[in-house]
Backbone as XML, in Angstrom:
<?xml version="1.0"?>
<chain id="A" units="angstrom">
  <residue number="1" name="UNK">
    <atom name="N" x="-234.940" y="-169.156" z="178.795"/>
    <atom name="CA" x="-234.724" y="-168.005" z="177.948"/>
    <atom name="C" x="-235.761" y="-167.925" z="176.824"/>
  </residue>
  <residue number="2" name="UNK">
    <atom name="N" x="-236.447" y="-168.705" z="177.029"/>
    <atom name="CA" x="-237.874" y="-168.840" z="175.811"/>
    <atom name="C" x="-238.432" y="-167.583" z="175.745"/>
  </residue>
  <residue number="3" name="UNK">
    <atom name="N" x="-239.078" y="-167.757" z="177.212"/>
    <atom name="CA" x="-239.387" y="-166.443" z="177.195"/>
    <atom name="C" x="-239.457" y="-165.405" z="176.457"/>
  </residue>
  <residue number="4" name="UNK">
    <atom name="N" x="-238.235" y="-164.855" z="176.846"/>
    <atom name="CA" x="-237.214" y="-163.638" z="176.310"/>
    <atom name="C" x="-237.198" y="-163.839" z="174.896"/>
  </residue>
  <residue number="5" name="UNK">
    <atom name="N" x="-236.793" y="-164.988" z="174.050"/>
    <atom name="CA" x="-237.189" y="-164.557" z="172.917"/>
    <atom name="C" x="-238.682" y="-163.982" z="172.348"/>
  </residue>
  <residue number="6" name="UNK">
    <atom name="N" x="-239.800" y="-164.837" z="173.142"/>
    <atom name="CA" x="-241.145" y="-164.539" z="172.850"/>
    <atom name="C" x="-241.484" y="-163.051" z="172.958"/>
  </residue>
  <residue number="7" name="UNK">
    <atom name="N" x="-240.595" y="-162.418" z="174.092"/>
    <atom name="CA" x="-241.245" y="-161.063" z="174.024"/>
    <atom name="C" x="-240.351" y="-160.103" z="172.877"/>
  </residue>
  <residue number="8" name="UNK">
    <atom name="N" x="-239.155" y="-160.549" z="172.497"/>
    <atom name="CA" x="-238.347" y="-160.120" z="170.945"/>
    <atom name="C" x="-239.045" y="-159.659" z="170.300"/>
  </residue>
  <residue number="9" name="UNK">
    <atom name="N" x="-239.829" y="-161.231" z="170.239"/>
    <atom name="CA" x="-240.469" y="-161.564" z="168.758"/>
    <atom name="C" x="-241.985" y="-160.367" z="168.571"/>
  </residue>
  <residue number="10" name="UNK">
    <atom name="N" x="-242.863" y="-160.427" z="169.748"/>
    <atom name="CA" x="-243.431" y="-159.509" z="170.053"/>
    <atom name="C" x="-242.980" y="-158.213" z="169.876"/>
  </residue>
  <residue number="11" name="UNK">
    <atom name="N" x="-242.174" y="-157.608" z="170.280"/>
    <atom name="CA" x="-241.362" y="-156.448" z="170.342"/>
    <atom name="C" x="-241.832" y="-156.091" z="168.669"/>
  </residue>
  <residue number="12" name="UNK">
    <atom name="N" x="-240.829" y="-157.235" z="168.052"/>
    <atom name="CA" x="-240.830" y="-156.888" z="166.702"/>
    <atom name="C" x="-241.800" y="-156.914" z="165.824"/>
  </residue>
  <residue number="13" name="UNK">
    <atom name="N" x="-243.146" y="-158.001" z="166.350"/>
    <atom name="CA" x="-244.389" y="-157.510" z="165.454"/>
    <atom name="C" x="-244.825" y="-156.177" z="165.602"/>
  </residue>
  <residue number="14" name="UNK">
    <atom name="N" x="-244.916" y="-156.201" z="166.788"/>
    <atom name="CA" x="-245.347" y="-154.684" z="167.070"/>
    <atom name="C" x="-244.903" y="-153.456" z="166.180"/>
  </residue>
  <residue number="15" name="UNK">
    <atom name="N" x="-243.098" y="-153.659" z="166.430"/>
    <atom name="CA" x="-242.748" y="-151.996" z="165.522"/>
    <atom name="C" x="-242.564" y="-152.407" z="164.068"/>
  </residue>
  <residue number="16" name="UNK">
    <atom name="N" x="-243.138" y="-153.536" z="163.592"/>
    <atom name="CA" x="-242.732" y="-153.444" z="162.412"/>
    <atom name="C" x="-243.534" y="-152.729" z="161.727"/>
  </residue>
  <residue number="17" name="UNK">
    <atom name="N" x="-244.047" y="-152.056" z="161.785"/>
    <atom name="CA" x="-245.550" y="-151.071" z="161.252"/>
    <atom name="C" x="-245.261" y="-149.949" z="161.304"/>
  </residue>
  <residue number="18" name="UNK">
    <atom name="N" x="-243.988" y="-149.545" z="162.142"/>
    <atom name="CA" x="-243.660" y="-148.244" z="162.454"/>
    <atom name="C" x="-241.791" y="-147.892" z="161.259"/>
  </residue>
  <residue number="19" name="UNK">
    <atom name="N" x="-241.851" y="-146.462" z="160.990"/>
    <atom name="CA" x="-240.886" y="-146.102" z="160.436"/>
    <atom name="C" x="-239.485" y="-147.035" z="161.458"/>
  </residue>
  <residue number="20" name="UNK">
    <atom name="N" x="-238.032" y="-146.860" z="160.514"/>
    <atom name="CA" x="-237.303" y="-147.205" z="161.333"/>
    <atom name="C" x="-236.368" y="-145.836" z="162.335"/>
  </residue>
  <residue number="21" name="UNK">
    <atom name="N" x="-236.639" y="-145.271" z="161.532"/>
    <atom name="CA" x="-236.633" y="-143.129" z="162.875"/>
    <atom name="C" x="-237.341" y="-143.351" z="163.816"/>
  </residue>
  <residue number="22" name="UNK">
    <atom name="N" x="-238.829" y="-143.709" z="163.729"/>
    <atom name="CA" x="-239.497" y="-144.124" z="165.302"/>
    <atom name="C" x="-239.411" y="-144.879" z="165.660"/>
  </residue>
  <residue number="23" name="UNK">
    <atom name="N" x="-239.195" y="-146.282" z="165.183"/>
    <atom name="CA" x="-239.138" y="-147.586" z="165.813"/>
    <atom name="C" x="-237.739" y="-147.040" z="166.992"/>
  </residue>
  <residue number="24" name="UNK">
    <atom name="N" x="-236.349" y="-146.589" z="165.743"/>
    <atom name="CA" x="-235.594" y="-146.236" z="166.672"/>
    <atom name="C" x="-235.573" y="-145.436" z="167.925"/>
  </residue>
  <residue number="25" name="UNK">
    <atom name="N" x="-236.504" y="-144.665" z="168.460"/>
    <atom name="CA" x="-236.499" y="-143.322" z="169.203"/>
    <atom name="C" x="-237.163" y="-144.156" z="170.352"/>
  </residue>
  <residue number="26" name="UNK">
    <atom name="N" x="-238.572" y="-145.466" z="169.886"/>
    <atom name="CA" x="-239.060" y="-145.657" z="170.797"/>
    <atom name="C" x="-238.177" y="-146.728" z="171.215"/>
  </residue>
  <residue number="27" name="UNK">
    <atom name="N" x="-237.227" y="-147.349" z="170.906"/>
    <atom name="CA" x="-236.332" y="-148.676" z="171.510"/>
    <atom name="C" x="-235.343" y="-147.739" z="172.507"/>
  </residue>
  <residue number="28" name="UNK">
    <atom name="N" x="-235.084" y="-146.734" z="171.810"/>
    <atom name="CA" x="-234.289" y="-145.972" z="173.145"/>
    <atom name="C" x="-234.662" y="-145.043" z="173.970"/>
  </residue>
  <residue number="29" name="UNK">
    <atom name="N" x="-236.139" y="-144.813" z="173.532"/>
    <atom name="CA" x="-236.892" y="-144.656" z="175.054"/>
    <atom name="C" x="-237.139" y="-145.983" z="176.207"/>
  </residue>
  <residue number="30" name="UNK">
    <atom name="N" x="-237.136" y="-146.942" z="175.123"/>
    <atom name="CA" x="-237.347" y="-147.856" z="176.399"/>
    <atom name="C" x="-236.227" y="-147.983" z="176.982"/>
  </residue>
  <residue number="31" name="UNK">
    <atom name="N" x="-234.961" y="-148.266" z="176.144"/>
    <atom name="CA" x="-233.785" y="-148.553" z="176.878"/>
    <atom name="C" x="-233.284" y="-147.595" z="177.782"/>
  </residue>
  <residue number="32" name="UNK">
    <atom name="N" x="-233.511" y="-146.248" z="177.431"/>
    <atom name="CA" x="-233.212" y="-145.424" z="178.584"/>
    <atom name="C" x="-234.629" y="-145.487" z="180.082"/>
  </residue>
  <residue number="33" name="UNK">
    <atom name="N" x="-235.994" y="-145.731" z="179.757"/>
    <atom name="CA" x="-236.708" y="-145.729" z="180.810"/>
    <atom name="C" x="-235.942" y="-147.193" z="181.985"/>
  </residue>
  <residue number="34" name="UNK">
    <atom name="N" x="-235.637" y="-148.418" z="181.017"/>
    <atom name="CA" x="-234.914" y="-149.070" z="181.684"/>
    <atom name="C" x="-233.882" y="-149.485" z="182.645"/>
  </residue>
  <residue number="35" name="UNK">
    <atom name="N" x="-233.291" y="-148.177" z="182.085"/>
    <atom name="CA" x="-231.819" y="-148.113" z="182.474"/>
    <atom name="C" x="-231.829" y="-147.304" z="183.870"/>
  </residue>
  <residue number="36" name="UNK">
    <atom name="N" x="-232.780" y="-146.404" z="183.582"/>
    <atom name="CA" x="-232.981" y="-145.153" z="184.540"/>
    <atom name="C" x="-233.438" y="-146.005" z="185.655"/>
  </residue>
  <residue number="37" name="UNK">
    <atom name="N" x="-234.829" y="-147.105" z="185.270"/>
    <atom name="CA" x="-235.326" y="-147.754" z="186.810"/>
    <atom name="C" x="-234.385" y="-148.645" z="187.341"/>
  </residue>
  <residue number="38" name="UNK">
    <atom name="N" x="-233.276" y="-148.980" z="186.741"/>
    <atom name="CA" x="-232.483" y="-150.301" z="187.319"/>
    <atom name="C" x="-231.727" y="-149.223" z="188.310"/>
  </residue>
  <residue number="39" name="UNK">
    <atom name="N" x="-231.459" y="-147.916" z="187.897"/>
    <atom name="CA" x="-230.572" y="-147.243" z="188.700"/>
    <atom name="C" x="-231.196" y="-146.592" z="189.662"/>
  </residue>
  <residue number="40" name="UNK">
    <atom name="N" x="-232.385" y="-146.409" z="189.911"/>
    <atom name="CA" x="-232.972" y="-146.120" z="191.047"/>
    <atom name="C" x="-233.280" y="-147.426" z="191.906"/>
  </residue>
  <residue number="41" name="UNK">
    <atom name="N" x="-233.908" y="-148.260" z="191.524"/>
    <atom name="CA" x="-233.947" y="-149.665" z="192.183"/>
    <atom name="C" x="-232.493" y="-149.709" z="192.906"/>
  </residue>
  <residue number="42" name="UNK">
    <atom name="N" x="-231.499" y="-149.658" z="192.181"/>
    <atom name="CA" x="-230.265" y="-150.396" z="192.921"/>
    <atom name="C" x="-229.550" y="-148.666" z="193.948"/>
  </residue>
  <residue number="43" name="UNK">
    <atom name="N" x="-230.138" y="-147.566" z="193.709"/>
    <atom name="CA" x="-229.781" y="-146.481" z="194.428"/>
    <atom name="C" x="-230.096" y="-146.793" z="195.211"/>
  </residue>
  <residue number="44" name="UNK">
    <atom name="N" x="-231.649" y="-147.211" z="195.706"/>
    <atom name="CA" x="-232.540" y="-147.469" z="196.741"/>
    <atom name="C" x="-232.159" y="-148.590" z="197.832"/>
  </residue>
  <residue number="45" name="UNK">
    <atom name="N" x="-231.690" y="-149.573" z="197.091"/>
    <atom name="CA" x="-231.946" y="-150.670" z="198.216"/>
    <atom name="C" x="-230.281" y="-151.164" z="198.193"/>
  </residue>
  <residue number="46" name="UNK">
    <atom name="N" x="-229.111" y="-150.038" z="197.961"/>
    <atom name="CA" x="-228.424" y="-151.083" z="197.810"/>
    <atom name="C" x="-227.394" y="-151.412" z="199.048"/>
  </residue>
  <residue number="47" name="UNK">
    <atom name="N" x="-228.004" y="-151.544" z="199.297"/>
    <atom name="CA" x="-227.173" y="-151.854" z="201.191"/>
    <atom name="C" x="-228.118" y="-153.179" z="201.187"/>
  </residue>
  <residue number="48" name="UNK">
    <atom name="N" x="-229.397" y="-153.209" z="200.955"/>
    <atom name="CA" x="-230.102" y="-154.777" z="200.483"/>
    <atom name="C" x="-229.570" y="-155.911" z="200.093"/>
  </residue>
  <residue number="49" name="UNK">
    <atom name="N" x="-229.653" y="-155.058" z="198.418"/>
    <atom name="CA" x="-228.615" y="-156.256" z="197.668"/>
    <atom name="C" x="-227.432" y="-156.404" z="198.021"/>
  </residue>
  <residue number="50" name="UNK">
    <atom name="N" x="-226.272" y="-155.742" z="198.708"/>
    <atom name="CA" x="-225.070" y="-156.406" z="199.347"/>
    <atom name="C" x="-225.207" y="-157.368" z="200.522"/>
  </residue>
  <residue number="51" name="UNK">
    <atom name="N" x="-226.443" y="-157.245" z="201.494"/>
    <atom name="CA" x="-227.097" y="-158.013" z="202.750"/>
    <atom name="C" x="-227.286" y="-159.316" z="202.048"/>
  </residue>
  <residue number="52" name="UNK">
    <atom name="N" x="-228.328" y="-159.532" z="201.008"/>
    <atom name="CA" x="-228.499" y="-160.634" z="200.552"/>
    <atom name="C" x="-227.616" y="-161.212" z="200.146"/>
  </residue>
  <residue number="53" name="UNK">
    <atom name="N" x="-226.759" y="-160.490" z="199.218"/>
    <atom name="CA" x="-225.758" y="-161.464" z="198.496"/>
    <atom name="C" x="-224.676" y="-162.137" z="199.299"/>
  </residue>
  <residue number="54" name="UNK">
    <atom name="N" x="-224.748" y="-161.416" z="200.551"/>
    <atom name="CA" x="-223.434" y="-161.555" z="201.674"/>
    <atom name="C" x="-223.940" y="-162.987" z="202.705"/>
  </residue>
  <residue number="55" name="UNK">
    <atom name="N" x="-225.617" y="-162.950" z="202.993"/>
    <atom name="CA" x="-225.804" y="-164.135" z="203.804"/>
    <atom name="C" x="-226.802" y="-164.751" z="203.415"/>
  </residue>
  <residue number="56" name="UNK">
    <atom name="N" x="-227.145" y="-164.840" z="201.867"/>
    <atom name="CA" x="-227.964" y="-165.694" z="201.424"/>
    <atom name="C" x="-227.349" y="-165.972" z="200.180"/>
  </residue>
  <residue number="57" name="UNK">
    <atom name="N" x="-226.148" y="-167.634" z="200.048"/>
    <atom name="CA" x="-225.218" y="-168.086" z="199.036"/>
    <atom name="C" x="-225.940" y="-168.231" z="197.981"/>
  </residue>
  <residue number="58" name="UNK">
    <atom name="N" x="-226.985" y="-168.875" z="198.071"/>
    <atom name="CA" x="-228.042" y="-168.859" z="196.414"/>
    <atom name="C" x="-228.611" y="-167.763" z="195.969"/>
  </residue>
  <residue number="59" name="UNK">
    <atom name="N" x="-228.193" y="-166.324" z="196.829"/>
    <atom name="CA" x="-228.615" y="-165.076" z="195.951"/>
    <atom name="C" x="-228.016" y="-164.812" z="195.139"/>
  </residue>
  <residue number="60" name="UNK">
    <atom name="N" x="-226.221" y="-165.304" z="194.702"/>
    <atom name="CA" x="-225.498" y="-165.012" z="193.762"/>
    <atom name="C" x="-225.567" y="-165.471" z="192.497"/>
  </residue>
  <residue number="61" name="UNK">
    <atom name="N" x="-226.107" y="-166.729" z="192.456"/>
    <atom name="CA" x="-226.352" y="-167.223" z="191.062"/>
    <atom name="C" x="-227.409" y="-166.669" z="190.632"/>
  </residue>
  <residue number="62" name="UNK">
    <atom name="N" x="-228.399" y="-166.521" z="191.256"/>
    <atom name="CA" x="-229.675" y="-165.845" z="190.658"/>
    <atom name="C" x="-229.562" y="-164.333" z="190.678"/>
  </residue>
  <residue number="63" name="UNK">
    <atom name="N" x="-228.693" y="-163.701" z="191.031"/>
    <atom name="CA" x="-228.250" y="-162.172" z="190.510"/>
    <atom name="C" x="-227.326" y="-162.105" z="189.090"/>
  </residue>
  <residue number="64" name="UNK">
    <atom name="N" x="-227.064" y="-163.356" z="188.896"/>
    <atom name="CA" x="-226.081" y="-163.344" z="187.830"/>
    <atom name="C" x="-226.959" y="-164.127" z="186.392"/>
  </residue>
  <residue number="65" name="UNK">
    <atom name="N" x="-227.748" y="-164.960" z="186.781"/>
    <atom name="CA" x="-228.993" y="-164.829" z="186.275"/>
    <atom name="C" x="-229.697" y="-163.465" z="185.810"/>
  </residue>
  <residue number="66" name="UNK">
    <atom name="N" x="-230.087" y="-162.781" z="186.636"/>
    <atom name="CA" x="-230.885" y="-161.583" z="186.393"/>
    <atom name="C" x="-230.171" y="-160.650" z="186.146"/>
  </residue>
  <residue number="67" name="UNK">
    <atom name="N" x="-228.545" y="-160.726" z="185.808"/>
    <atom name="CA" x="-227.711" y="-159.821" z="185.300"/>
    <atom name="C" x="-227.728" y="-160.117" z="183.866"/>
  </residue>
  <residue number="68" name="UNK">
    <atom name="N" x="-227.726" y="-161.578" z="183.609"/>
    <atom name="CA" x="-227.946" y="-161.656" z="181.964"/>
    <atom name="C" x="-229.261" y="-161.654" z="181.531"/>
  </residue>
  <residue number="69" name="UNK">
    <atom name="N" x="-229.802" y="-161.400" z="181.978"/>
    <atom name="CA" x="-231.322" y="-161.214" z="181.397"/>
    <atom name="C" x="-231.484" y="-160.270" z="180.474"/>
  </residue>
  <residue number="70" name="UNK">
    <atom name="N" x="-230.706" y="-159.298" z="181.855"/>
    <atom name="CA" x="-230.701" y="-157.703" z="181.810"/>
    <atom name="C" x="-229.689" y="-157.338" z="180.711"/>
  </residue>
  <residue number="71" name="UNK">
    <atom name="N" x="-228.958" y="-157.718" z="180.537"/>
    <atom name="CA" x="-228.228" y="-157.560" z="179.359"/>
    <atom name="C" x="-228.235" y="-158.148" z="178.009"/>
  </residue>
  <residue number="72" name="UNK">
    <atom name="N" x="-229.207" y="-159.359" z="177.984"/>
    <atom name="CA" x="-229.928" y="-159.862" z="177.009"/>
    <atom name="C" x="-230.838" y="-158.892" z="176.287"/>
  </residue>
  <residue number="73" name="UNK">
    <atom name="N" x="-231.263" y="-158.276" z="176.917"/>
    <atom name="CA" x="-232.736" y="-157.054" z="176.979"/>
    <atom name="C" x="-232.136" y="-155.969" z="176.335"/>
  </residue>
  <residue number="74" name="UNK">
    <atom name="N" x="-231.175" y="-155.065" z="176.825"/>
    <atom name="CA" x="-230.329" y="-154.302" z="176.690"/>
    <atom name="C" x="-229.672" y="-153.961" z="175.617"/>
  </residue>
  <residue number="75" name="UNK">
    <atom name="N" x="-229.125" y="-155.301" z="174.883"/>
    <atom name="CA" x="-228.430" y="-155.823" z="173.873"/>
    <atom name="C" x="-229.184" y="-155.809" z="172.688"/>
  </residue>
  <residue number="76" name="UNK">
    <atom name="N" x="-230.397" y="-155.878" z="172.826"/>
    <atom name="CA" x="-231.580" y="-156.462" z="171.640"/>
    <atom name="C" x="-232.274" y="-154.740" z="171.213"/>
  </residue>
  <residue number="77" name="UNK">
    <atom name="N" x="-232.151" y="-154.174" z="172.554"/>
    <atom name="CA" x="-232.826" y="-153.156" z="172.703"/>
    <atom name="C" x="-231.943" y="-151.898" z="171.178"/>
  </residue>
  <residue number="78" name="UNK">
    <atom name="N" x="-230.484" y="-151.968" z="172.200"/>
    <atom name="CA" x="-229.128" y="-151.743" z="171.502"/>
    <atom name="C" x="-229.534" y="-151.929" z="170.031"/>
  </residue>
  <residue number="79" name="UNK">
    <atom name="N" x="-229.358" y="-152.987" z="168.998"/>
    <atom name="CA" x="-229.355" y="-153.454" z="168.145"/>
    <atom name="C" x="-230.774" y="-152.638" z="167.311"/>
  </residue>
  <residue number="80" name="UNK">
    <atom name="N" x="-231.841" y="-152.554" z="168.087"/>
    <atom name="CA" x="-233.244" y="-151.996" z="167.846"/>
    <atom name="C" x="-233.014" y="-150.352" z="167.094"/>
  </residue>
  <residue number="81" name="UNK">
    <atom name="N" x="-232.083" y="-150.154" z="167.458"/>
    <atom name="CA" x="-232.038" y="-148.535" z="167.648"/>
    <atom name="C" x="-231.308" y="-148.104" z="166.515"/>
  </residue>
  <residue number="82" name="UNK">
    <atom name="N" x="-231.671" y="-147.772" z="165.196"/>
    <atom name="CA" x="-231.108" y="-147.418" z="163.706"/>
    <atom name="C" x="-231.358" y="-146.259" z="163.579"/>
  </residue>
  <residue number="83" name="UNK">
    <atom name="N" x="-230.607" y="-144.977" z="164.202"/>
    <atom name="CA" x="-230.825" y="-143.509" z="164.150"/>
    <atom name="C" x="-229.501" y="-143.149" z="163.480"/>
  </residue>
</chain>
């Protein structure tokens, strides 16, 4: 999860230069560009992701993995947004 904080922290050098009206507008542009591709991704393939998760047992932990990521992201994004 290092990571993920590193790109925070990034996140936040970045808009700290910016008003908090735009900082806000652009955190929920991202969170909505986000939101929008997870829901086409999973429109697209999702007869996929039920295949995998159904006959490959180590796809479930690592979807649940990449479910908190995603909501790690989400959450921060959330918090970003002072309109």
């Amino acid at each position: 999860m290092e990571y993920i904080t590193n790109i925070f922290v990034y996140y936040d050098e970045l808009i700290m230069g910016i008003s908090p009206i735009y900082s806000g507008l652009i955190s929920l542009g991202i969170l909505l560009f986000l939101a929008w591709s997870l829901y086409r991704f999973i429109k697209g393939n999702f007869i996929w992701i039920i295949l995998i998760i159904i006959f490959i047992p180590a796809a479930w932990p690592a979807l649940k993995s990449l479910v908190r990521v995603v909501l790690i992201i989400f959450t921060f994004l959330i918090t970003r947004i002072k309109l």
